[in-house]
N, C-alpha and C positions, 0 to 999 in steps of 0.2 A: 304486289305479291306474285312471284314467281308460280306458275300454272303449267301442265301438262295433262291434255287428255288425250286417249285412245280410241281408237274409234275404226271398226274394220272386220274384227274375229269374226269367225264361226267355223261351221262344221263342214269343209271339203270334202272329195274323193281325192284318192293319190292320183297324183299326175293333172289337178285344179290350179288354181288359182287364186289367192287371193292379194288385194292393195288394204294396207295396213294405214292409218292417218295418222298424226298426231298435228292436234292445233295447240300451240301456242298463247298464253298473255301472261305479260306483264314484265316480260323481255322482248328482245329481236331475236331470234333465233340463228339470224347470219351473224353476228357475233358471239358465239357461242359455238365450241365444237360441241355434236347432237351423235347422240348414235339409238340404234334398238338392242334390246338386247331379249334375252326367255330365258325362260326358267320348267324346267320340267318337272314332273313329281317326282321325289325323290334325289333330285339332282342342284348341283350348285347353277345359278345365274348365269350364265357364260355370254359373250359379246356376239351379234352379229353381223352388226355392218355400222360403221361412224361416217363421217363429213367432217375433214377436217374446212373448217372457214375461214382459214388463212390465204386456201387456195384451191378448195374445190374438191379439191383430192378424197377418193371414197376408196373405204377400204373394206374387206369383208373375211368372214372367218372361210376356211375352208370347205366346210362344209355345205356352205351356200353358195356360193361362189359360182358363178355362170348360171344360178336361178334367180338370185333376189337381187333387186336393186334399188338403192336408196337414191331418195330427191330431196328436194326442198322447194317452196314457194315462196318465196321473199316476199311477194305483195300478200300470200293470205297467213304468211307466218306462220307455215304449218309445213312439216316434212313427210315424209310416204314411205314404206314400205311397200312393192309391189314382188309379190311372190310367185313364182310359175314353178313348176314339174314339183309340185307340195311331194311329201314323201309323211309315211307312218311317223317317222322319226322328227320332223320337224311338231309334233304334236307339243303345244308348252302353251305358257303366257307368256304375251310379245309385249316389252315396256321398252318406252322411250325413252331419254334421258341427255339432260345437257349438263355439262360441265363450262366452268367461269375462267376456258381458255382456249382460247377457237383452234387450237391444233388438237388433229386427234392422230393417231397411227395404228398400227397393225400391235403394238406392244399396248398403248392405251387401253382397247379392246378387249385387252384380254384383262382387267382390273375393273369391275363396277365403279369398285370404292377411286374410281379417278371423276366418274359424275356425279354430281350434288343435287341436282334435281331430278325427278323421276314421276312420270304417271301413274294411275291406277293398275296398270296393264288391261289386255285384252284377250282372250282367249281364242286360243286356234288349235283347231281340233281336223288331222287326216286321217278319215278313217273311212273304208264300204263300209 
């Protein structure tokens, strides 16, 4: 059975920090393109950052872009979210998610309904 959980959220100042987890079972995850994504109140789900695993290649939306940066851990099977310069606006649930075809791209990203599995999400909140 296919598993993801989250693990990381909470309550920053603007201009914090935080690293976002996601562990893995019951796949490999370097076979799988993975990305995060959030969802704000009121707002659709929109993409943040993927790995494509065909070749490493990380891609991210605009709006993060020179903040956030995603990884992977092939021996603990878990991917990261690490977030710097948080902003009000980045305030949502952060959910993980793989899809059952290790490319991802900049066009992928922008489609949820392109990954099949998904975690519980985790909340992350920038706010004084």
């Amino acid at each position: 059975q296919m598993q993801l959980v989250e693990s990381g959220g909470g309550l920053v100042q603007p201009g914090g920090s935080l690293r976002l987890s996601c562990a893995a079972s019951g796949f490999t995850l370097e076979n799988y393109g993975i990305g995060w994504f959030r969802q704000a109140p009121g707002k659709e789900r929109e993409g943040v950052s993927c790995i494509s695993s065909l070749d490493g290649s990380t891609y991210y939306a605009d709006s993060v872009k020179g903040r956030f940066t995603i990884s992977r851990d092939n021996a603990k099977n878990t991917m990261y979210l690490q977030m710097n310069s948080l902003k009000p606006e980045d305030t949502a649930v952060y959910y993980c998610a793989a899809r059952g075809i290790k490319y991802c791209s900049n066009y992928v990203l922008e489609g949820p309904q392109y990954f099949g599995s998904w975690g519980q999400g985790t909340q992350v909140t920038v706010s004084s």
